[in-house]
N, C-alpha and C positions, 0 to 999 in steps of 0.2 A: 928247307922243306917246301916242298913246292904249294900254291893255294892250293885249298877246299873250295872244291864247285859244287854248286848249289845247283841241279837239273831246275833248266824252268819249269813252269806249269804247261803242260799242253793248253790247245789253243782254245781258248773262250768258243763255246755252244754258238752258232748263227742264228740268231731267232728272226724269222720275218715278220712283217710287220703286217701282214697279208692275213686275213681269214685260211684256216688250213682246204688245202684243194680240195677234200672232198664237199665243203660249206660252199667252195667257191661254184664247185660241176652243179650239187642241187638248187645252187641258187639261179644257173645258167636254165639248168630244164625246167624249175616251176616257171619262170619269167617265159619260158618260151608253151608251157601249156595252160595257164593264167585261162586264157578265154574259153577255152573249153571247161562248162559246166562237170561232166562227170568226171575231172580232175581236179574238182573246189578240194576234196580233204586231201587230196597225195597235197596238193601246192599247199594247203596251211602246213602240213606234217613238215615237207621239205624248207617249210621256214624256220619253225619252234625246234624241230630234235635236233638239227645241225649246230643249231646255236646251242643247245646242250653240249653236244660234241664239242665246240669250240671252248666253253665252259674248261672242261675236264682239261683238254688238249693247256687252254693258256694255265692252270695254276700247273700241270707238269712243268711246264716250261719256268713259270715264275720259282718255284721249288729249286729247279737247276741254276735257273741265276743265283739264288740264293747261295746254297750250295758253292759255285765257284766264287761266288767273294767272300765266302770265310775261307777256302782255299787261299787267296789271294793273301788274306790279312795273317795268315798263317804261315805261310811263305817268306813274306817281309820280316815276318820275325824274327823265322828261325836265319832268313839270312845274316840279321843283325848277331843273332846268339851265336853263329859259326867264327863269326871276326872276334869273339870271346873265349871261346871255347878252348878247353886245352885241346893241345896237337895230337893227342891220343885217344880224343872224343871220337864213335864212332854212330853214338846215336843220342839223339834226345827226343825229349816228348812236353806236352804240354796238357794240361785237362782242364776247361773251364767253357764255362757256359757258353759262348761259341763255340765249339766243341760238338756240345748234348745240343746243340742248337744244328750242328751241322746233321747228325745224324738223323735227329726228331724231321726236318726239311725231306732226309731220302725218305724215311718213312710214308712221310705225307705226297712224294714224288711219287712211290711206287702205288701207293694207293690209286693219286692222280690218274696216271696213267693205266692200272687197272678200270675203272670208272668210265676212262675213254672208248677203253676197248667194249665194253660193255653198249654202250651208246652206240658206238657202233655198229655193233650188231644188228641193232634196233634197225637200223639205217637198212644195211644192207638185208633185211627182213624184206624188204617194198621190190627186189629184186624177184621174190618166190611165189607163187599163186596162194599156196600153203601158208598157216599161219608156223611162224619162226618162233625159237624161245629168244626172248628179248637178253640172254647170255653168250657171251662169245663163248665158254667153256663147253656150253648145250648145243650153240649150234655147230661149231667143228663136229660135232659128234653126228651129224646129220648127213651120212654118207652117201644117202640116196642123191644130193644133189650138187653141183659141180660150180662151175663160173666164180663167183665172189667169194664162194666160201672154202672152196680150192686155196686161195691166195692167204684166208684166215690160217687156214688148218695148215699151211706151210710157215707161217709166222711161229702159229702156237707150237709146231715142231724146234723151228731154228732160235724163239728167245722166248715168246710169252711164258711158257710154262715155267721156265727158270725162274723167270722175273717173279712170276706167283707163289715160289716155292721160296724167295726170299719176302714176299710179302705178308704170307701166311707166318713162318716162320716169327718175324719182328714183331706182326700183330696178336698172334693170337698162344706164341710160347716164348719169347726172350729175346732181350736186346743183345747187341753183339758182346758187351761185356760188362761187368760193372764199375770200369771204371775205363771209359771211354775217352781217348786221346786220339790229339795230332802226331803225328811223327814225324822221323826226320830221322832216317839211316842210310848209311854208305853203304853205297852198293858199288863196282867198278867202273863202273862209265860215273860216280859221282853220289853227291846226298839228293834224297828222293822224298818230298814231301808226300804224306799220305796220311787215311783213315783207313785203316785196314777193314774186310770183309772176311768171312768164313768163304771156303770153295764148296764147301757142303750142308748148306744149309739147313737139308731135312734131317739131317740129325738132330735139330731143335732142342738143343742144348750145349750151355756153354762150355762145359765140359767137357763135349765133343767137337765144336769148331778146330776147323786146319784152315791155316792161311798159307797165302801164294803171294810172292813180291806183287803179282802185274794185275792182281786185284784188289781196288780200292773204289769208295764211295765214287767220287769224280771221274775213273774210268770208266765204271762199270755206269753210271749216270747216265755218261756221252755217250755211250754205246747204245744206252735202252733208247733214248732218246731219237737215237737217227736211225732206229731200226722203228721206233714208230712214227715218224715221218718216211720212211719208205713206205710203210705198210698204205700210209696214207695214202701216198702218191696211185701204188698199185692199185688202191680200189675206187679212187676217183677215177682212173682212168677203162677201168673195166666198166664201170658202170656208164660212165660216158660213149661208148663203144659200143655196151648193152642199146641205150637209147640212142643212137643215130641208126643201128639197125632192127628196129622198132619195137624192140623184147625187155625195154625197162621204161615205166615201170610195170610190175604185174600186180600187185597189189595195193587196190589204190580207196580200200575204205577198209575199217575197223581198226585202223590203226592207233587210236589212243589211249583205251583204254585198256590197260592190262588186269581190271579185277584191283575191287580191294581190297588191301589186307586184312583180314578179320583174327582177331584174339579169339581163344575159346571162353566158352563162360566159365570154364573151372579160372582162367587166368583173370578175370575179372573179379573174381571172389576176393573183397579186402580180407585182407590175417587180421586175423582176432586179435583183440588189445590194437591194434592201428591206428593211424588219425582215421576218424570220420567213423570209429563203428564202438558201439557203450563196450567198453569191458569193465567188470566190478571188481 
């Protein structure tokens, strides 16, 4: 009987060691309008929210490393269990706290990278004369206006909304299952390490999930991932493009404060019998 091949893992995420290019364009234009007085808050703005950006941007990334090394250490395993295995093994699985560990990481990934895009937004706000909703989901919806947010609203066609339809989904109705594994089935080019995902996630119940071979955590990861480092690239460089032909930025005060959040005083009202209030 001929061996069992174990498919490698696709290739390990390229992470640069670089501030992401849109941190790297504002930090080129504040340094370059610095001396001009009536661009004192655009150049603080362009220092502090970028670095929020890069915030969000590095724990996505730290998430995905994460991620591909419980892939890794899962891989090694099952390669060891296959030189065990009877010859008639077609799949095995494993469940244990690296596992719920790999999953709970996308979780916190997609969050991640929701959080960036949001920031983002923030960002590409100082492109419009108009005050922007500090939401990438609000401003797509902003059809009156074109340039930066053209390049958003074509992202949030071709993956963000997905990505939010699985994020919404895990956070706010159900994990993929309750009893979450590694896998490791033969398929004909070979055995295939994976964390399964649903193709359908707004069905928002587990009952309803359908799987598909070529969707799993780590693929589906890689993908989001380099779809938002293009996104990235795209609107550093429109904005960069904007400012050498002298129409960014347009908006260059009231940028910090967004209002604060206020409770209503009904939600302030301690319940009876609570810490801090006499009940008899």
């Amino acid at each position: 009987m001929p061996p069992r091949i174990l498919l490698p893992l696709r290739s390990a995420p390229s992470f640069s060691r670089e501030s992401p290019q849109l941190v790297r364009v504002l930090d080129r234009i504040r340094f370059e309008l610095d001396s001009n007085e009536s661009m004192a808050e655009f150049c603080w703005f362009a220092r502090e929210y970028p670095r929020v950006y890069r915030h969000h941007f590095g724990h996505a990334e730290h998430r995905l490393r994460s991620i591909y090394e419980r892939y890794q250490t899962a891989h090694e395993y099952f390669s060891r269990e296959l030189l065990k295995a009877d010859p008639n093994c077609f799949s095995m699985a494993t469940s244990n706290l690296e596992t719920l560990v790999t999953y709970w990481d996308f979780e916190a990934f997609l969050n991640a990278i929701g959080a960036a895009l949001d920031v983002l937004a923030r960002l590409v706000g100082t492109a419009f004369k108009e005050q922007t909703p500090p939401s990438f989901s609000k401003l797509c919806k902003k059809h009156n206006l074109d340039g930066c947010i053209a390049i958003l609203r074509a992202a949030q066609d071709r993956w963000v909304s997905r990505m939010k339809d699985y994020r919404d989904c895990f956070v706010h109705y159900t994990c993929v299952d309750t009893m979450l594994t590694f896998e490791c089935n033969e398929y004909s080019s070979g055995f295939e390490v994976r964390c399964r995902l649903p193709n359908n996630p707004n069905v928002r119940d587990i009952m309803g999930f359908k799987f598909a071979r070529r969707l799993d955590v780590l693929r589906y990861a890689c993908s989001t991932y380099k779809n938002l480092l293009a996104l990235d690239r795209a609107i550093a460089s429109q904005i960069f493009k904007d400012y050498q032909s002298g129409t960014f930025p347009k908006r260059t005060s009231n940028l910090f404060f967004l209002g604060t959040r206020m409770h209503t005083e009904a939600s302030k009202k301690p319940i009876a019998g609570s810490a801090g209030t006499a009940s008899q």
